[in-house]
N, C-alpha and C positions, 0 to 999 in steps of 0.2 A: 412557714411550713418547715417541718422538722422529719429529715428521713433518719431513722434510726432500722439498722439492723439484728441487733442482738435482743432477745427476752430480758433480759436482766435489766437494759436500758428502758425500752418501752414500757417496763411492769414501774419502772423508780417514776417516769413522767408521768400515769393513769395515776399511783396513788398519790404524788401531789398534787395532780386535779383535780382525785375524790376529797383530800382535805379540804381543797378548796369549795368543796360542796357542787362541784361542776358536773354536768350529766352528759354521759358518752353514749356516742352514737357508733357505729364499727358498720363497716363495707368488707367482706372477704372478697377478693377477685383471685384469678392467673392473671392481670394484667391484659397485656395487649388491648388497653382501655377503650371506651366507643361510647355514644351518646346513650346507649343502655345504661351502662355502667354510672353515668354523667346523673341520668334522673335520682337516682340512686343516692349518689353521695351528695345533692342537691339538698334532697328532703330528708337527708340526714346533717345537713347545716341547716336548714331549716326546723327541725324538732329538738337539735341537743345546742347545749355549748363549746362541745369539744368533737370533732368528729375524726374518724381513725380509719383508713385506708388497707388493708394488705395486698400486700402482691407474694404471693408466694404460688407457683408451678408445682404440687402435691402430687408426688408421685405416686402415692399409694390407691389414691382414685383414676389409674388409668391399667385397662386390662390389656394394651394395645402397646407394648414398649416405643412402635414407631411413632404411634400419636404422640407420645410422653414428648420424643424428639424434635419435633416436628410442630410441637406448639410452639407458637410464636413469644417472643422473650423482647420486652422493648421498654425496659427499665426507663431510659433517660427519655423518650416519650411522653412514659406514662408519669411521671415526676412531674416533667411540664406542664401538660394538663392537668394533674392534680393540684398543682400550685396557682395555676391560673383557677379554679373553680371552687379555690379558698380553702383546702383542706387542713389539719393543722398538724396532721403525723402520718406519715408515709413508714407502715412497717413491713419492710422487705427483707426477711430472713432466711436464711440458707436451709438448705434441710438437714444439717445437722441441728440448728437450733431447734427448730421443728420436731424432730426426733434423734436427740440422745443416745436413744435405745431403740429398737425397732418398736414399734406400734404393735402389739397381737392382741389387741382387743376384738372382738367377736360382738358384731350389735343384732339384734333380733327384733325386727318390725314387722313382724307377722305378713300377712298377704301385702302388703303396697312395698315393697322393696321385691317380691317375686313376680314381676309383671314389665313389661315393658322395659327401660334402660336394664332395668336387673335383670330380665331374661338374656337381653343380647350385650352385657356388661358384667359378668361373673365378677363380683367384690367391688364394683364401683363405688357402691353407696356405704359399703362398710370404711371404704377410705373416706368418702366424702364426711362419714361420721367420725373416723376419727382427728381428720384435720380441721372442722371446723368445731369440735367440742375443743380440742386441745388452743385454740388461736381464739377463744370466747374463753377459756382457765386464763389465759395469759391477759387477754386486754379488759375480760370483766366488765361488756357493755350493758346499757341502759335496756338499748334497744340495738338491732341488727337488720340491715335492709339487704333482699333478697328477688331475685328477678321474678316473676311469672312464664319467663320464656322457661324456665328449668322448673316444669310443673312439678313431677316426683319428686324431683329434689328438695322445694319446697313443703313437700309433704312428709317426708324424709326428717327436714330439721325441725320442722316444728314436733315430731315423734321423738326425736333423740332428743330437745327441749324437754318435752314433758316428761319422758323415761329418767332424764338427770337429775329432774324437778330444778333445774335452773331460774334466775330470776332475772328473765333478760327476754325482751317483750322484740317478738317477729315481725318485721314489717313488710308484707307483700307489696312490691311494684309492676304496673303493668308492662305487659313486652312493647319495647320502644320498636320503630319498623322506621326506613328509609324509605323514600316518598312513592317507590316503586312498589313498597308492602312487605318486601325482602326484612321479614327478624334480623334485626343488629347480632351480630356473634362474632366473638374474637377468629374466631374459623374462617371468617368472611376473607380475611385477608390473605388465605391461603387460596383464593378462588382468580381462574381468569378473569379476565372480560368476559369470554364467551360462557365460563361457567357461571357467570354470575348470572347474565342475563339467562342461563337456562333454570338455572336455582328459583327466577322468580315462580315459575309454574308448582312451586311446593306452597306459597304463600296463596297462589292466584287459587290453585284449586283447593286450598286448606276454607279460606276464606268465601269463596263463593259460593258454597252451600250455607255459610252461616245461615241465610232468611230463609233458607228453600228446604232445610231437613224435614219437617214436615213430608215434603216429597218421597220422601221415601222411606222401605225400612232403615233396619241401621244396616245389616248384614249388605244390603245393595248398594249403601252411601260410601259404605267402606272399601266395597269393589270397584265404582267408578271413581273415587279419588284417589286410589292405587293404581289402576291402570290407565288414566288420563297421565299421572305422573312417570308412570316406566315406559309410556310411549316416547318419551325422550330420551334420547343415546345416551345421553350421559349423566341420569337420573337412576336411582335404584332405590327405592324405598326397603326400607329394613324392616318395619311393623309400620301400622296407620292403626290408631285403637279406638275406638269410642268407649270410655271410660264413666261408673260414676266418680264423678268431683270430687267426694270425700274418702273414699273406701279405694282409688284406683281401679276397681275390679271392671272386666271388658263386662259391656251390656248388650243384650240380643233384639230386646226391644224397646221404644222411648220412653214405655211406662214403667220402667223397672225403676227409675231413678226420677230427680227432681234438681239433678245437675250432671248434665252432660257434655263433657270434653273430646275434644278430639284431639288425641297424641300421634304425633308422628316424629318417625326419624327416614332420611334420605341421606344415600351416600352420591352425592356428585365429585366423580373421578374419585378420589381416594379422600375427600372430604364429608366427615358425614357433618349431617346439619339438625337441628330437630326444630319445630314447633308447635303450636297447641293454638286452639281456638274453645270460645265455650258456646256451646249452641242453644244452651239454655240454662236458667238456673232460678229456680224459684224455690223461697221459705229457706229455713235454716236448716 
């Protein structure tokens, strides 16, 4: 395993690999690694020859300066576990390497960046565009593997993908969960005992209507998994959406759509957390 922090280094290793006719695979993370992250860079040693790690803490996708501080940073950790689960380039760069010059690029995703994270995230996703366009110029992968728990976001890169006309193929992973159903997130570690065990009720009641929506409309599924959730002291939900799957856009009834999600985001104590479920999804 080779941790390099400089572009100029990381860019001289990929194109001896690409001489070598070698196929790269790329992980973007912030680090503070977890068995999410684990399936990820798994089945990107699994699909390429060479697979490539970031950790870099983007400050330009955070609208919250205290979050920014406040996220967890655990470099020599995250090293270890990368080295234990075979990775062959750890690239952790500063943010000056990162940005040079300040970033004022402006991305335009029409309706799925102004819904949800983007509503209660003003410019999130314009950072998220441009730190992971700029760290896909640099490393130039095959392929790129990306959570499911960060559903927008998902939808988000594979736009900014196609907007670039890039030749670097997206690969969706499902959301990994802990045996109690609790979403893996670097945020986790910032949670008590007691909040975590109150966190589960975001999972418990996200998840329990998966079989049962039929039950209801949507407008009524959205009310009782919201206030089943803010019944806990230290639970606050921020939206709960029912979403179509490809468009983002909220739905009013089941039959508008042919893939329906359910988004949410919770702040527990000064933690917020987000997850998604899909309650149904058929044809393309």
């Amino acid at each position: 395993m080779n941790l390099i922090k400089t572009v100029k280094e990381v860019q001289e290793a990929v194109n001896s690999m690409r001489k070598e006719g070698k196929s790269i695979g790329f992980v973007p993370t912030m680090g503070a690694l977890h068995e999410g992250h684990l399936s990820l860079v798994k089945q990107s040693i699994s699909d390429n020859d060479i697979s490539i790690v970031s950790i870099f803490v983007n400050p330009t996708q955070f609208n919250n300066k205290e979050d920014l501080d406040k996220y967890p940073r655990t470099l020599d950790e995250d090293c270890k576990f990368l080295e234990k689960a075979g990775v062959d380039i750890i690239f952790a760069p500063s943010v000056e390497e990162i940005y040079p010059e300040p970033d004022t690029r402006q991305f335009d995703f029409g309706k799925i960046d102004k819904v949800m994270e983007g509503t209660h995230r003003l410019g999130h996703f314009n950072g998220v565009a441009q730190v992971v366009s700029r760290l896909f110029d640099i490393v130039k992968p095959d392929k790129a593997y990306f959570g499911e728990k960060d559903f927008q976001q998902l939808a988000i890169i594979r736009e900014m993908v196609n907007q670039l006309k890039l030749n670097i193929e997206i690969v969706p992973m499902p959301i990994m969960r802990e045996a109690s159903g609790l979403a893996l997130s670097s945020r986790n570690a910032r949670l008590s005992l007691k909040q975590k065990q109150d966190a589960l009720k975001i999972s418990e009641n996200l998840l329990g209507y998966k079989e049962k929506w039929t039950q209801y409309p949507v407008e009524e599924l959205k009310q009782i998994v919201i206030d089943k959730i803010n019944s806990i002291d230290s639970l606050e939900v921020e939206y709960f959406e029912i979403v179509d799957g490809y468009s983002l856009q909220p739905i009013s009834n089941w039959d508008e759509t042919k893939y329906a999600v359910g988004c949410i985001a919770v702040f527990c104590g000064d933690v917020r957390l987000i997850d998604n479920v899909t309650y149904y999804q058929s044809g393309n």
